[in-house]
Residue, then its C-alpha position, 0 to 999 in steps of 0.5 A: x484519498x481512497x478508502x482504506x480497505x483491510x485484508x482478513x489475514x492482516x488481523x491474524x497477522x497482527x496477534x501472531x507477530x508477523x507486522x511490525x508496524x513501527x519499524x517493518x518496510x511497507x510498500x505499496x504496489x500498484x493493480x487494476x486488477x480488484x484485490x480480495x479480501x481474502x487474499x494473503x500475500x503479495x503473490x496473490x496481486x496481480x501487479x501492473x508491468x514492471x516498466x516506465x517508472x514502475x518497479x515489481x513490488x511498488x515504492x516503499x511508505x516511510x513511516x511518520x509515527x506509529x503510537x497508541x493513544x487511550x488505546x487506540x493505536x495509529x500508523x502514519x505514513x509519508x506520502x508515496x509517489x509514482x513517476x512515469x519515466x520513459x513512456x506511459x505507465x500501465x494503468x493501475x486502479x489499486x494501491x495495495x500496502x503490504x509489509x516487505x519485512x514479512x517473509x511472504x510479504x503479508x498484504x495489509x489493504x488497499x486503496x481504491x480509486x475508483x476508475x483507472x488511472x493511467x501516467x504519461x510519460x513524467x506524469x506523477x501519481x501520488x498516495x497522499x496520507x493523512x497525517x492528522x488520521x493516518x494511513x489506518x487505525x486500530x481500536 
């Protein structure tokens, strides 16, 4: 799995009541073009075209568990996959998880991959989380 990667705004987001990360919608779309930490909101991605299997706004992350032990809180999310139908999917490099519930679809972070990643047609993608670590935690 990639590295995690935060965005600066996903922790005022937290302590102003935006993300509820136990029942909100979390979705991942998919870029390849490099997220800034600085970036906010879904608008600020550039995600790949919307064709052969690839829908705007990404898949939905179904949340496993989202609980605080000795204070240290961790989200859990099941594995979001991505299917090439109809034809090659454009290539991507970033998978970034934002919150749908939000007004503005305030991003949370991204995973990098490190080179981009092109499906052929059928080909799968899949973001497998940790459910031992989880998909982030906060201390």
């Amino acid at each position: 799995m990639a590295t995690f990667n935060k965005f600066n705004s996903f922790v005022e987001a937290l302590a102003e009541k935006v993300h509820n990360l136990g029942s909100d919608t979390l979705k991942i779309a998919l870029t390849n073009s490099a997220p800034l930490a600085t970036n906010t909101v879904l608008a600020n991605i550039t995600q790949i075209t919307a064709a052969n299997g690839y829908t705007a706004g990404g898949n939905t992350a179904s949340i496993t568990s989202s609980s605080q032990t000795s204070g240290t809180y961790k989200l859990v999310l099941g594995d979001v996959t991505f299917t090439a139908s109809g034809g090659a999917m454009a290539a991507f490099r970033y998978a970034v998880l934002y919150n749908d519930t939000a007004t503005n679809d305030e991003l949370i972070g991204w995973y990098d991959y490190g080179s981009s990643i092109t499906l052929a047609d059928t080909e799968t993608f899949t973001i497998d989380y940790d459910p031992t670590n989880g998909a982030l935690t906060i201390t």
